[in-house]
MIBA-58543 format. One record per residue (C-alpha): x negated, y negated, z negated. Coordinates in steps of 0.02 Angstrom, whole numbers, padded with zeros to 5 digits, always signed. Example, Ala and Ser with C-alpha at 12.3 -4.5 7.8 and 13.67 -1.06 7.14 Angstrom:
2
-00615+00225-00390-00684+00053-00357
! end
This chain:
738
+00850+04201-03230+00938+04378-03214+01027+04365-03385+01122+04228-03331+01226+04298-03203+01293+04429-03316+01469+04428-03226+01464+04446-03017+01492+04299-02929+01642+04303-02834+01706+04201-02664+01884+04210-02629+01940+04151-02459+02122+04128-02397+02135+04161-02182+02274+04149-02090+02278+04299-01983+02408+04229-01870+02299+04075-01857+02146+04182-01814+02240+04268-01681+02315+04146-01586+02149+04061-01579+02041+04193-01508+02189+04246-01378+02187+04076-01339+01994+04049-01293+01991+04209-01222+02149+04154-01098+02075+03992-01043+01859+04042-01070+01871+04196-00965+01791+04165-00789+01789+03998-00803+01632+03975-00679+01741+04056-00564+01784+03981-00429+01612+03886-00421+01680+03751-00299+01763+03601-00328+01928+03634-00378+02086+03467-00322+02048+03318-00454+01874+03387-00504+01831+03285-00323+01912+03120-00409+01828+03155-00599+01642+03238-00543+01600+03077-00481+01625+02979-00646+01551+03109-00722+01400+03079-00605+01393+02895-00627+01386+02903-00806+01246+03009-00771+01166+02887-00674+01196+02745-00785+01303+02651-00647+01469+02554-00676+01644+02586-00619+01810+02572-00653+01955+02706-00657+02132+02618-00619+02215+02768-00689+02171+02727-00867+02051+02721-01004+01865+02785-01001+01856+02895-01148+01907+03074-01058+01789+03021-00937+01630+03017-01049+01715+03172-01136+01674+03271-00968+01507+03170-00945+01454+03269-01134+01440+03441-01002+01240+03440-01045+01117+03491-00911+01184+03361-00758+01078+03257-00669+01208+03183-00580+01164+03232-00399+01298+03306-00310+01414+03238-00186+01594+03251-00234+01665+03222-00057+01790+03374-00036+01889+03491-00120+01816+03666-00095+01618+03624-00076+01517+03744-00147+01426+03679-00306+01238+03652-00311+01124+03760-00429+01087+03605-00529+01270+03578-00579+01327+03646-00720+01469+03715-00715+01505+03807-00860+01471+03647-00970+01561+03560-00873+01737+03649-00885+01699+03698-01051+01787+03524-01168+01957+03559-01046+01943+03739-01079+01924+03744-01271+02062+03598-01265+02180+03684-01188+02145+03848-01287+02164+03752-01450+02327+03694-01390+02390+03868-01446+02353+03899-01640+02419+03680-01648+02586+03725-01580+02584+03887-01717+02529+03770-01838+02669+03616-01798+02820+03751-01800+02736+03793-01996+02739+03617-02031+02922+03581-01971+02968+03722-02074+03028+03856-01971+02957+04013-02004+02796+04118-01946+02885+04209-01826+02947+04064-01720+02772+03982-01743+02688+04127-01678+02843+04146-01530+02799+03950-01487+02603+03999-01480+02630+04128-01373+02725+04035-01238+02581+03905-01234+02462+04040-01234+02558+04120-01073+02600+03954-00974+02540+03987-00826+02523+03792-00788+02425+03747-00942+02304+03889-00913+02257+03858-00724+02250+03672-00791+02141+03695-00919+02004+03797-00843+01937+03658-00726+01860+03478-00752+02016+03403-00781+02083+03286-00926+02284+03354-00957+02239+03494-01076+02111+03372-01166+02279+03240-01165+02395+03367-01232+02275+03409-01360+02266+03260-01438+02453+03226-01439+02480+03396-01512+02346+03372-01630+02413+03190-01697+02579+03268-01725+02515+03404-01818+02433+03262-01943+02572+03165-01974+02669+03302-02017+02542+03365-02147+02542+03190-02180+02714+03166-02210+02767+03344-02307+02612+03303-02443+02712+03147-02471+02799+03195-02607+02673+03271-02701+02485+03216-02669+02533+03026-02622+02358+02936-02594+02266+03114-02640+02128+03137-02525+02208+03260-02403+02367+03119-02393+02214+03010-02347+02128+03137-02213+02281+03169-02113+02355+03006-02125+02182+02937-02047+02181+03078-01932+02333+03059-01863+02287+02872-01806+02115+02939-01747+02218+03093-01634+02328+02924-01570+02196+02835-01521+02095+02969-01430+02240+03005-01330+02301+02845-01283+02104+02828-01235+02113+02996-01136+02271+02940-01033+02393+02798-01036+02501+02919-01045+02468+02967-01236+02535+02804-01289+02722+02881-01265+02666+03007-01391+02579+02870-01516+02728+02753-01496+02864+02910-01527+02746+02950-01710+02751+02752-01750+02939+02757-01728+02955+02885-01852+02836+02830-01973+02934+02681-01966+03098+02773-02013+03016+02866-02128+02955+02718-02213+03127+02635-02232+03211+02799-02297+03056+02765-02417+03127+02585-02450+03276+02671-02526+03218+02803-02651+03199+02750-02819+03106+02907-02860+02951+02841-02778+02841+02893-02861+02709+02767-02962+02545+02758-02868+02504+02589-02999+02505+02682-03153+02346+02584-03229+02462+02425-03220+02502+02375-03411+02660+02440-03464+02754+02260-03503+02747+02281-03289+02940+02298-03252+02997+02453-03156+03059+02357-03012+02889+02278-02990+02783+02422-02990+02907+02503-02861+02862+02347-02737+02673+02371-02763+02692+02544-02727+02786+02511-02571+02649+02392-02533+02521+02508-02545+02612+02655-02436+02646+02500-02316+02456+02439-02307+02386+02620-02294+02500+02642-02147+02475+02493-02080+02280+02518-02084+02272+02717-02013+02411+02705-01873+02376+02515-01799+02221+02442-01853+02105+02598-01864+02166+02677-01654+02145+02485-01606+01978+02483-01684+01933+02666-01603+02015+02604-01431+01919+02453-01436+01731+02557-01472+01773+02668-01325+01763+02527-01221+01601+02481-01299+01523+02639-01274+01579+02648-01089+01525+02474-01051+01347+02498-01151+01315+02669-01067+01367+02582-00891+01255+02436-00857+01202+02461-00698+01279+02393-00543+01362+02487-00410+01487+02487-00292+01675+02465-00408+01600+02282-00480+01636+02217-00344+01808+02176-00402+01743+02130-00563+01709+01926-00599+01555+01865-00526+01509+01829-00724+01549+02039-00764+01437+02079-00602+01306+01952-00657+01308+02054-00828+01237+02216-00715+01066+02271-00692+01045+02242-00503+01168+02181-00372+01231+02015-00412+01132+01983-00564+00970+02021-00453+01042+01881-00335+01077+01763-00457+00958+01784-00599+00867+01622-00645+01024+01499-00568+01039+01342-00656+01189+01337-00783+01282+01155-00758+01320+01127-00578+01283+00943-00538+01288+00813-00429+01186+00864-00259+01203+01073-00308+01233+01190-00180+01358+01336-00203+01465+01475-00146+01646+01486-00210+01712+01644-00245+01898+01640-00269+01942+01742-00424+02082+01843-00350+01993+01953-00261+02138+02007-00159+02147+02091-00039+01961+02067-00040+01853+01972-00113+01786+01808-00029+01696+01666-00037+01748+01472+00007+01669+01473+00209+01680+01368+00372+01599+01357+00533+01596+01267+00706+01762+01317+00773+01919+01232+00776+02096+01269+00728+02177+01271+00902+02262+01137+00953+02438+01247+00950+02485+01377+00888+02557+01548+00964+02732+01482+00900+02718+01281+00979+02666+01214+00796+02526+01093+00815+02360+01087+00721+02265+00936+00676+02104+01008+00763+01998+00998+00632+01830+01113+00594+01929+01296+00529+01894+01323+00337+01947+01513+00290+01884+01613+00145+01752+01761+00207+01733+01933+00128+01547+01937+00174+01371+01859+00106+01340+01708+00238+01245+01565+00240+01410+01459+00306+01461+01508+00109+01366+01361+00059+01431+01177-00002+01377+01037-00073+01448+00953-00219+01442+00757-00202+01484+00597-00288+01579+00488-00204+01509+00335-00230+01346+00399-00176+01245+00437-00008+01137+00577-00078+01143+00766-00054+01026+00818-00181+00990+00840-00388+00945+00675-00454+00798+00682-00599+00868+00711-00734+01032+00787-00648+01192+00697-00667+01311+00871-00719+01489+00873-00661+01628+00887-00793+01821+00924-00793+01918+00770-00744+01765+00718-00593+01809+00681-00421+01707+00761-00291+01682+00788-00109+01630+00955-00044+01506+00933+00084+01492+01109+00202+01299+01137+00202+01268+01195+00383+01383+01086+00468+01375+00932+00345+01554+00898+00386+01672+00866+00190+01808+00976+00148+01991+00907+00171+02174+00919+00170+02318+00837+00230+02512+00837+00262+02496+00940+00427+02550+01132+00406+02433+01259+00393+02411+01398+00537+02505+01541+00439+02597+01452+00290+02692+01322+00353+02744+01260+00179+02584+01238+00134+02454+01120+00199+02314+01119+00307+02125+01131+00237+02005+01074+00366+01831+01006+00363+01859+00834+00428+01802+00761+00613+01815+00590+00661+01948+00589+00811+01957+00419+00797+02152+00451+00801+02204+00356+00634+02197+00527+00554+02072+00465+00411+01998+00571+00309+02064+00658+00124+01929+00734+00063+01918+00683-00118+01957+00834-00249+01966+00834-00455+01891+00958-00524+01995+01062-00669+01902+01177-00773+02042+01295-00808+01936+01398-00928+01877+01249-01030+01855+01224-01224+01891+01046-01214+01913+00902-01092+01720+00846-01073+01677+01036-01040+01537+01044-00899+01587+01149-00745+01449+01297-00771+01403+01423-00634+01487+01590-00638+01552+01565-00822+01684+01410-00775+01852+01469-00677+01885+01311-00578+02033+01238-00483+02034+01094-00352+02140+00963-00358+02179+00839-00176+02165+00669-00256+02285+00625-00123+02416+00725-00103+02394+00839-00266+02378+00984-00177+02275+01135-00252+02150+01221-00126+02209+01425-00142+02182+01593-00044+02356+01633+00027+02279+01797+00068+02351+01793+00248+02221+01860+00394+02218+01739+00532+02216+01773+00709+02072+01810+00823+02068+01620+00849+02009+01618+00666+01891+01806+00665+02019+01860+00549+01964+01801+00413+02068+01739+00275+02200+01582+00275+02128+01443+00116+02283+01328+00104+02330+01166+00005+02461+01233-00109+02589+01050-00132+02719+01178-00265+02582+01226-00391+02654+01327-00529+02530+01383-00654+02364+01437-00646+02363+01581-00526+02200+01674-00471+02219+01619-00289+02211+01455-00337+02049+01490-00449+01872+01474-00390+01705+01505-00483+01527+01450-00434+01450+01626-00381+01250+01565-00315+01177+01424-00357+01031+01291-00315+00989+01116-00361+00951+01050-00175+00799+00951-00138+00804+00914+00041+00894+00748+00094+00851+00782+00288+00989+00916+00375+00831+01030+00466+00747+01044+00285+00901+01078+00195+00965+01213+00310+00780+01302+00285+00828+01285+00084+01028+01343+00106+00930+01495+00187+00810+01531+00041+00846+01618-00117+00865+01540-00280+00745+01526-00410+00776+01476-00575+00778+01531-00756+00941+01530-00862+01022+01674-00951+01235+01701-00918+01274+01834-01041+01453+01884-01072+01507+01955-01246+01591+02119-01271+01758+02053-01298+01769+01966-01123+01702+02112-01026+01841+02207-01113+01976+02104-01076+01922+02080-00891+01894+02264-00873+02070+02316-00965+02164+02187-00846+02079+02266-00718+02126+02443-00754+02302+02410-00807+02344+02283-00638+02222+02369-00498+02318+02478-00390+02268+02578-00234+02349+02600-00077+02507+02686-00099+02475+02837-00001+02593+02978+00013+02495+03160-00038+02538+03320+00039+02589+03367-00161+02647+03218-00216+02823+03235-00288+02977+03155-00391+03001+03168-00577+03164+03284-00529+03065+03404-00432+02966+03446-00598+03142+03487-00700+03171+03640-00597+02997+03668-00543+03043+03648-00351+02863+03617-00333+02697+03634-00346+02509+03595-00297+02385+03709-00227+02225+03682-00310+02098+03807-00213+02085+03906-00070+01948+04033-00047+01855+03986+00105+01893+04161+00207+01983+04291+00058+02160+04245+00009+02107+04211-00171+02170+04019-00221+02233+03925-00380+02397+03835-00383+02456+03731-00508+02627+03839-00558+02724+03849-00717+02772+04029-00792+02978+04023-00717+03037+04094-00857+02986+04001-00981+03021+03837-00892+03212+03900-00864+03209+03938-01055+03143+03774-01105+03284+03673-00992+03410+03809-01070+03328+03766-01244+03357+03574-01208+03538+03592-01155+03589+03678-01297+03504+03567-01429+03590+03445-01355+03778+03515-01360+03762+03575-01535+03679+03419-01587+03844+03325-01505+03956+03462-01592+03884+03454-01762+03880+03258-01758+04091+03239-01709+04109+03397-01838+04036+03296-01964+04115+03140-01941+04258+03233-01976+04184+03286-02143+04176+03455-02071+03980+03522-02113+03946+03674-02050+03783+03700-02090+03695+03657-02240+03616+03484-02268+03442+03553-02292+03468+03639-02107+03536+03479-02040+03383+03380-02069+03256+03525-02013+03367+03517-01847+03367+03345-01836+03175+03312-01868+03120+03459-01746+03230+03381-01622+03150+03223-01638+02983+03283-01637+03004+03405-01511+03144+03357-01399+03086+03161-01426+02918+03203-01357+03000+03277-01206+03083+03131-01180+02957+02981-01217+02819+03084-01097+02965+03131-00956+03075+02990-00958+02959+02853-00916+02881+02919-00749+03070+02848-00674+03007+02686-00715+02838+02696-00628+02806+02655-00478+02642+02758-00399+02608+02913-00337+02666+03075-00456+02611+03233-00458+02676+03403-00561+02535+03389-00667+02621+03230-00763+02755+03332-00824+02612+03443-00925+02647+03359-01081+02833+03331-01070+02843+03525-01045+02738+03579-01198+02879+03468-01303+03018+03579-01240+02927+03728-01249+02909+03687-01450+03097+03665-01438+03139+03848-01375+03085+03929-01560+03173+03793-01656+03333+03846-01538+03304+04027-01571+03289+04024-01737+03423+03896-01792+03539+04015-01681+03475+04180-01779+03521+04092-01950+03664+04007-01924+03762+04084-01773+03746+04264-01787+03791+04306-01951+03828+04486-01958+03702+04616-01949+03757+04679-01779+03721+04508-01699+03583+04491-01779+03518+04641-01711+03605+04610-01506+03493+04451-01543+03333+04523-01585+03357+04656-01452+03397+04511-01301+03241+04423-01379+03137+04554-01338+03185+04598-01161+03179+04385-01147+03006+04386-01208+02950+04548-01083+03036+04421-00951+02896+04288-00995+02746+04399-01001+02801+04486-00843+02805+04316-00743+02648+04276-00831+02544+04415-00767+02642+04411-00592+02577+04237-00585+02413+04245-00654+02325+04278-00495+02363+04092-00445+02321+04054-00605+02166+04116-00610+02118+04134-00429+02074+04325-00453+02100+04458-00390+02131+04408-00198+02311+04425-00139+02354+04501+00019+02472+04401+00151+02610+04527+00094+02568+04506-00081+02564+04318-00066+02743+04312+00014+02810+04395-00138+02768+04269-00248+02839+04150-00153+03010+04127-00270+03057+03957-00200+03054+03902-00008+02980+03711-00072+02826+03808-00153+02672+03793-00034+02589+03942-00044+02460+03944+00082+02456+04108+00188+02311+04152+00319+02346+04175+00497+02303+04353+00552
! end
């Protein structure tokens, strides 16, 4: 076996040194200490407790976006998921793992540094600048203290930095290795970066839609060159030039197509999947979910009403749940009181039993559906079910008294009408209580009104009013519970005016005594109401992207202009008695420098553009396009991820700006260096340059380590010491009484 190897094997191995570098500085930066502090640290309150109910299998729902970053921090291993995330600054138990569980944010965020080298290579500037743009990520102050703690920015920014680096592999092996397998991997990579980051944060769809825009331009400057080159060659040759051009296009179209659209849809779509299959236990967020969703859960609601009967019929007993679920949820309800007989404001009532909508489990919840032309309150043999298009009466099942409306106003919308349950005055006020049911959910016009699954409206047979929540808390008269009107202006099919059977019986008992024993028992029955994966996402997306908490103004909230300048910032942790604490601050210099950086891109990008208009170039074409396509990659994603937070209406914070800011920082080589080649031209400028660069770059690293005691939250600062570093009067830099 010796004789064969008569020449040594040799390995040859290219590494980028650089590459290396910037890595391990990188980890080391964001790894080192990062147990320390072992307390809860600002938003780890708000993410730890995802993180624990993933642990413990039970559902929720995040409205500030999608759930993928969330089971990203639930992968910390070693969590049983018992720890109360209640305030910022409890100490951590022994059984929580910290370490693990900073550790994903942490090696994000380091990566973040050898990606931005790695995107300046790609845009072809050179390794200096690459290395100059790693380094001011590397010594950010903002993306280090945000990185180090359970947190989902530096994951975010990873991603986006990560897709842009792919698509511009992608794009500069175009050219050469069209369809090769590497074309292939970072084509598909780039969607798959997209994707994760639009499944991080909502926020990583500015990013995803700023790389479709320019795959789109790309594409069209593609239209246009007839040096394509020929990815059809097995075509016969009698194939006209023209023809095999169009297939070609066809082909870079489709791949496209497939790796930016319908593969991050695809991976969007499975992270729902995963969340949903990992989360099937009920608990305290599915409560604004659909009765059908929460009957989907293991316990709660599907403990209640496991084993209902399916088809509501003639003689069932139900609760109606309005589908709105705002501002809480509720169910259809009445009891013995009245309306009063006037109002606060003179109006007059028709005095009629009160019918209101109740946020709580009660046994005044219940109704009976009946027929019309029928006596009975209970399930015929075999039941009669009721379909869309029937005309019912709802019969209240305590009080026995029929749901109805009529042309008198209501107590608190006075454009709307009154919805009583009806008592015989014997005042010629006769009764309107027949109501059409419309299955607004239905798959055709003979669908059966189901329990839980069918969304229902009601319909007055009389005046064509719809019964809806208005949503309006009525008086003490009325226990404030919610106003149910009879909307006459019905415009659509909104969720107020939607109901769905929630619980469920077929009723036995003719006599009132025996059926109030029965309204009181639970149900017991055996049917199966399984949703399918596609409605629980839709449901759960709506939920997400339309459920919005209580505007509530935060101590560090602040305005999209605020972050420009950097005339704030948020303090993350304060030692419980040494002055050691974290604050969320970016490294001054650099931020100046990026804003500086942004400004001038702009003016020479204005100059060069009314210079060349007047067929003045004065720069070289191959120049002009690097600046252009670094400026829309870098100074684009400034924009798209800045930009938009003017738009939005909720509560902002400094940490939004992350990813806007590592954009411009990106932009400050590309500045640099298109000034060293093109602007200072003689060997003395060149060298006034290099030497300002130098004392600019001390500048950054001297803020950096100034700052890196809030950064890090070590060593302790002294009152004195803490004062100093107070550069602004609107930072909050918290100082300890002596």
């Amino acid at each position: 076996m010796l004789g064969f190897l008569k020449e040594p094997v040799v390995v040859t191995a290219k590494i980028n040194v650089n590459l290396v570098a910037l890595t391990v500085l990188g980890l080391i930066s964001r790894l080192w200490g990062l147990c320390y502090p072992r307390a809860v640290v600002f938003d780890e309150v708000y993410y730890g407790q995802f993180v624990s109910l993933y642990m413990k299998r039970i559902f929720f729902v995040d409205d500030s976006g999608p759930p993928f970053g969330h089971m990203l921090l639930a992968l910390g291993g070693g969590f049983d998921g018992n720890f109360l995330w209640n305030r910022i600054g409890a100490e951590y138990s022994m059984n929580v793992p910290v370490w693990s569980l900073r550790l994903l944010p942490a090696l994000a965020g380091a990566l973040c540094v050898p990606l931005a080298y790695q995107i300046l290579v790609e845009l072809h500037f050179s390794h200096c600048a690459a290395i100059g743009a790693a380094l001011l990520i590397l010594l950010e102050n903002s993306l280090i203290t945000q990185s180090r703690f359970m947190l989902l920015e530096s994951i975010l920014i990873f991603f986006i930095l990560l897709a842009v680096l792919s698509y511009l592999k992608f794009y500069n092996l175009q050219k050469h290795s069209a369809f090769s397998g590497s074309w292939w991997f970072w084509l598909l990579l780039t969607g798959v970066a997209c994707s994760c980051a639009v499944g991080v944060k909502y926020m990583g769809l500015f990013t995803y839609m700023l790389l479709l825009a320019t795959a789109g331009l790309h594409f069209w400057h593609m239209i246009g060159d007839q040096n394509l080159s020929n990815v059809c060659s097995t075509f016969p040759a009698q194939f006209e030039f023209s023809v095999l051009f169009q297939v070609s296009l066809l082909c870079h179209f489709l791949a496209r197509g497939l790796a930016l659209i319908i593969i991050p849809v695809g991976l969007y779509l499975s992270f729902f999947y995963v969340h949903l299959a990992l989360l099937y236990r009920s608990g305290p967020h599915d409560q604004i979910m659909t009765s059908a969703f929460q009957a989907s859960l293991e316990g709660g609601l599907a403990r209640i009403t496991q084993g209902q009967p399916l088809e509501v019929a003639y003689g069932s007993q139900v609760t109606l749940r309005n589908v709105l679920g705002k501002p809480v949820q509720c169910w259809l309800h009445s009891h013995t009181n009245t309306y009063p007989i006037r109002y606060e404001n003179g109006r007059g009532s028709s005095h009629q039993q009160q019918v209101t909508c109740y946020p709580f489990k009660d046994v005044n919840n219940w109704w009976i559906v009946k027929d019309p032309g029928m006596q009975q309150l209970v399930v015929s043999n075999p039941p009669r079910p009721v379909r869309h298009g029937h005309i019912v009466q709802l019969v209240h099942g305590i009080t026995t008294r029929y749901l109805n409306t009529h042309d008198v106003a209501a107590p608190l919308s006075p454009h709307s009408q009154e919805v009583s349950c009806y008592i015989d005055y014997n005042i010629s006020m006769p009764a309107q209580n027949l109501w059409r049911v419309e299955i607004v959910n239905r798959e055709s016009d003979t669908d059966v009104w189901k329990t839980i699954l069918s969304e229902v409206r009601f319909i007055h047979v009389n005046t064509s009013a719809v019964l809806k929540l208005s949503g309006a808390s009525l008086p003490e008269w009325g226990y404030r519970q919610l106003e149910v009107v009879g909307e006459k202006l019905s415009k659509g099919y909104h969720q107020s005016m939607v109901w769905n059977v929630e619980e469920h019986r077929y009723g036995k008992s003719q006599e009132q005594k025996e059926r109030e024993v029965e309204l009181h028992s639970p149900t017991q029955m055996d049917i199966s109401k399984n949703l399918s994966f596609m409605a629980k996402f839709t449901e759960l997306q709506w939920k997400i992207l339309t459920l919005k908490n209580e505007d509530t103004e935060h101590k560090y909230s602040s305005s999209a202009l605020d972050w420009i300048t950097m005339d704030t910032n948020i303090a993350y942790w304060l030692h419980p008695t040494s002055g050691a604490q974290i604050h969320l601050l970016g490294n001054v210099a650099t931020w100046a420098s990026a804003n500086a950086a942004a400004l001038a891109y702009l003016c020479l990008s204005l100059w060069y553009l009314l210079r060349r208009r007047r067929k003045i170039y004065d720069i070289p074409e191959d120049a002009w396009q690097l600046w252009m396509s670094a400026g829309g990659i870098c100074g684009g994603g400034w924009a798209v991820n800045y930009l938009p937070f003017f738009l939005m209406e909720k509560t902002l914070f400094l940490y939004h700006y992350l990813p806007a800011v590592t954009f411009q920082i990106l932009l400050i080589p590309v500045v640099l260096q298109h000034l060293s080649d093109h602007l200072c031209r003689s060997v003395l400028l060149k060298s006034m340059f290099s030497a300002l660069l130098v004392a600019w770059f001390s500048w950054v690293y001297f803020v950096y380590c100034t700052f890196s005691p809030l950064s890090y939250g070590q060593p302790a600062l002294s009152p004195s010491e803490l004062r100093a570093l107070r550069w602004k009067d609107t930072w909050n830099i918290l100082i300890r009484k002596q």
